[in-house]
N, C-alpha and C positions, 0 to 999 in steps of 0.2 A: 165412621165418617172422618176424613182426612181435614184435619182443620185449614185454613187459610195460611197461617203462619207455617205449617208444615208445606206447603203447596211450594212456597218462597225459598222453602231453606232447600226443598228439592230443586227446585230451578237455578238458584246460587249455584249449587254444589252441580250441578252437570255444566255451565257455563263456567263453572270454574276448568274444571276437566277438559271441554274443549278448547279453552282458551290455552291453558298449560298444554295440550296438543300440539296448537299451533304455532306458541312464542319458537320453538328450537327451530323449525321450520322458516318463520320469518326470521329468527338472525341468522341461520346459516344463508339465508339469501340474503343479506346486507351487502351492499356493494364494498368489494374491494379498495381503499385501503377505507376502516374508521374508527381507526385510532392510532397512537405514537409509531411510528416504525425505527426500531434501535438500527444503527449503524455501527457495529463492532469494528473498531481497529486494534492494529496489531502495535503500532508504537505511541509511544507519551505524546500526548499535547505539547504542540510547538516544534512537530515533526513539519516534515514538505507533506506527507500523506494526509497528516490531519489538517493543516492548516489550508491545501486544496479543496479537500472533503466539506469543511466547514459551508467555504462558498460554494459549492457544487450542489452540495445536499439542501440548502435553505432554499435555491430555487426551484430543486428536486422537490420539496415540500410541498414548497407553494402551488403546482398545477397540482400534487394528489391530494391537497386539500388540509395537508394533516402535516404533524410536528416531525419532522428528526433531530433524533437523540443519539448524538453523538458520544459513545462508551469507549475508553483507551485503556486496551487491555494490553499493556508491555512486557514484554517477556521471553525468554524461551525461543529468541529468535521467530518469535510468534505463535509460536506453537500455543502457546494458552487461549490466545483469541479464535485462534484456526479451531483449537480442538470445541471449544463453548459452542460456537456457531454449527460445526459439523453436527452436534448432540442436539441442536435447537430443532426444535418444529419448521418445517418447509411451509409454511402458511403467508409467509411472506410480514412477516414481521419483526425478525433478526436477518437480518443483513452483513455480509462483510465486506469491507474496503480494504483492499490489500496489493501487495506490489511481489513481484519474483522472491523475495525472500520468504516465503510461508509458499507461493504456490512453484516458487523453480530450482531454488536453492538448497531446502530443507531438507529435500530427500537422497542426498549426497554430503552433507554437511552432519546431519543429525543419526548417530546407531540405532534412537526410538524415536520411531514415527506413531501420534496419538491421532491421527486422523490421514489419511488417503486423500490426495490433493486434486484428485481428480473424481475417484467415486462418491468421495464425502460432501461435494458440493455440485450446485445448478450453476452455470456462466449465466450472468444477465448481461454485462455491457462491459467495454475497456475504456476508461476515460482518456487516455494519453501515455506517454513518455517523461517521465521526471528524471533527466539526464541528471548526471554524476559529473564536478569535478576536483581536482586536487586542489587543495590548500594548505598553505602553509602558515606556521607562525611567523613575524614579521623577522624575525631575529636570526632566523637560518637563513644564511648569506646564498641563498640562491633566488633567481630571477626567472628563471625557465625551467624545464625537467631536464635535459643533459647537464645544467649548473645544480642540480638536485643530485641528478645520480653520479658526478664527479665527486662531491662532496661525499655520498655514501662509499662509495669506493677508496674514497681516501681513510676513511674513518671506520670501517666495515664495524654494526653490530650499536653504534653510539644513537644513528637517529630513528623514530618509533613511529609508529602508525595506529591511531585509534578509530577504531571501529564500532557501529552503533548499529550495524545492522549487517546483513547476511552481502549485499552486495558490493557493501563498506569492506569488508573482510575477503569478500573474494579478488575487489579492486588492489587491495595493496598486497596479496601472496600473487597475483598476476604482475603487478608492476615490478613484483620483486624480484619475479621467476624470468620474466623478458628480460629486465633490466641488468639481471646480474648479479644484485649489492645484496647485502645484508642488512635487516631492519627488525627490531624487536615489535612486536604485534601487543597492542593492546584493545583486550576489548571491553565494549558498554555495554548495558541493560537498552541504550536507547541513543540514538544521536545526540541529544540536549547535553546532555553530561559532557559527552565526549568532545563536544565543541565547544564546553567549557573549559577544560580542564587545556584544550587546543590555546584557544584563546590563553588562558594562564602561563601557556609556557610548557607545563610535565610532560605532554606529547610533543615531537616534534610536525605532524602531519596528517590528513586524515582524505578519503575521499566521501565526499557530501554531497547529497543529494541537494540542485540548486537553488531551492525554494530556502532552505533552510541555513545555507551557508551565504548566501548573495548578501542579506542585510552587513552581515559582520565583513565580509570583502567592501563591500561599498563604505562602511565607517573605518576601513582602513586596521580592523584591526586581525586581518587574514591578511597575505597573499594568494589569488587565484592563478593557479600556472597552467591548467588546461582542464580540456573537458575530454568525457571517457569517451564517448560516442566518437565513430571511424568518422563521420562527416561534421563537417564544423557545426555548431548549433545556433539555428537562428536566433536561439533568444540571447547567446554571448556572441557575435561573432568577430569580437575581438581576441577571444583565445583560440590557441592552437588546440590540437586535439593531439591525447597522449601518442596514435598511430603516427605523429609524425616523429617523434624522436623514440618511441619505443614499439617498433614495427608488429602488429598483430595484435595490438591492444583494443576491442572494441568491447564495450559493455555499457546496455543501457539497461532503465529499471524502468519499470512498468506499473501501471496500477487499471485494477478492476473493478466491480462490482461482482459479490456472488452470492447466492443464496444456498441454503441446505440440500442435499441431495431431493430431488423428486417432488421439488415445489410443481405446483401446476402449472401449466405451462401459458394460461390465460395471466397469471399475474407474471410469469417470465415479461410476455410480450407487453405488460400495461407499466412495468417498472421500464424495459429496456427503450418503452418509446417517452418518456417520460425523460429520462438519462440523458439520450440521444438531442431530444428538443432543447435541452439546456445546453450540450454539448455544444451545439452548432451555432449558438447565438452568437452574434460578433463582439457585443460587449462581456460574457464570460470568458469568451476567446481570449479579449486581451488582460482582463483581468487577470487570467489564470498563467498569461504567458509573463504578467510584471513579477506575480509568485515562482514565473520558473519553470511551470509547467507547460509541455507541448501535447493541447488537448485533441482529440480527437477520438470515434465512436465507430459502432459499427454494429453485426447483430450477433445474439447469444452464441446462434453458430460461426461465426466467427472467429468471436472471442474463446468459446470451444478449442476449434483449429490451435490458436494462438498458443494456448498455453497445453497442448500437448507438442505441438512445436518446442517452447522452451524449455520444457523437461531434457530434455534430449540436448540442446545446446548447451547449458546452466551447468549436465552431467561432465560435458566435454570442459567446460573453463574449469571446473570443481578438480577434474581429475587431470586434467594439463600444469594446475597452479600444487600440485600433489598436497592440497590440502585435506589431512585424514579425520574422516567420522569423531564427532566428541559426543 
């Protein structure tokens, strides 16, 4: 005879069984997102990327319900955040925010590439344009870029240019290859430093991405002498743009959203409409245009198109400004 207590532990123990059954079943059905989604970036806190990201992604949060965490992985001309992200799970819970230097520049700039900047990742969205312009320290007796390049020609090799990122570096061996002059090349682990060190005096110049340079122009302690972009920029358009004194200069940076290769493509479309709705609002509009940036969105195939487009341009400025693989 089967006692009663025995009866119980038998019914426990098979309702155990199907319960453990079903739990992997209901969480693999848990809706998309429900929990943290990291946002991987490529430079230090108190970049234009990060300081964008910040506001973009908090109202990005807020419709999927859930926190971003904002992680600043600097380095390697990016490459250390690019490569972490590329190695992450596609589940839609590491994220990259990144601009032409990790996805347009690196592969012309860099002899080892730790990740494939097309196969290694998913496009979800393009946020905008975070134009580029030149600054100067207040001390180098120029006012415009021909009163900039008279100076370097007179003095060939004495004024320098610091650099904090991949576009930073292509702007001044292009300004320098147009232009003519000679300039000693200095580069940073990150922009902050480098517009430190601007600021101090040791550099003479740098070109800066405007989110991140505007404050220290606006306290007077930059000169801003023009913007990289061929068309003037609505958000400065009191400066000239380098194409007028230095004919064929255009270069803008870009920034994206991207996830790891072979995310599914339901969380592609619930991040990129998500993206998009914050994009378009008129008060992140101008918010993001006071920081500098020129926002706007569009869809993964899109942004797709976009950045196999830029390979291909990014190659032609890399290989026109004869700057060689390091």
């Amino acid at each position: 005879m089967i006692s009663l207590s025995t009866q119980r532990l038998g019914a426990a123990a098979a309702f155990a069984v199907i319960f453990a059954g079903l739990t992997p079943a209901a969480s693999a059905q848990a809706p998309y997102p429900n929990r943290n989604i990291t946002l991987v970036l490529p430079f230090a806190a108190g970049s234009g990327t990060d300081t964008t990201t910040r506001l973009i992604s908090k109202e990005v949060g807020i419709g999927l319900g859930v926190s971003m965490v904002i992680e600043n992985k600097a380095g390697a001309n990016g490459s250390i955040a690019a490569s972490y992200v590329a190695r992450s799970a596609p589940d839609g819970y590491t994220l990259f925010v990144t601009t032409n230097t990790t996805h347009s520049a690196n592969p012309y700039l860099l002899k080892t590439m730790s990740y494939d900047p097309i196969k290694d990742f998913t496009p979800i969205a393009r946020t905008g344009d975070l134009p580029f312009m030149l600054v100067i320290h207040p001390d180098i007796a120029a006012n415009s870029v021909a009163e900039l390049i008279a100076l370097a020609k007179k003095d060939p090799g004495k004024l320098s240019y610091a650099s904090g990122s991949s576009s930073a570096s292509v702007s001044g061996a292009t300004f320098a290859r147009l232009a003519g002059i000679d300039m000693l090349h200095v580069p940073y682990k990150s922009s902050p430093p480098a517009l430190t060190d601007l600021i101090a005096g040791r550099v003479s110049m740098m070109f800066i991405d405007v989110p991140t340079g505007l404050p220290h122009v606006n306290a007077k302690a930059l000169k801003a002498l023009a913007v990289t972009t061929k068309r003037p920029s609505a958000l400065l358009p009191h400066l000239p743009t380098m194409d007028q004194t230095v004919k064929g200069f255009d270069i803008t940076s870009w920034q994206g959203w991207l996830a790891p290769a072979n995310m599914p493509k339901e969380l592609v479309t619930r991040l990129n409409a998500e993206i998009r709705k914050v994009i378009e609002r008129p008060d992140i509009k101008s918010q993001l245009g006071e920081r500098g940036m020129e926002a706007f969105s569009g869809t993964p195939e899109e942004f797709d198109a976009f950045l196999k487009e830029q390979l291909v341009l990014w190659e032609k400025l890399i290989t026109d400004a004869g700057i060689e693989k390091q």
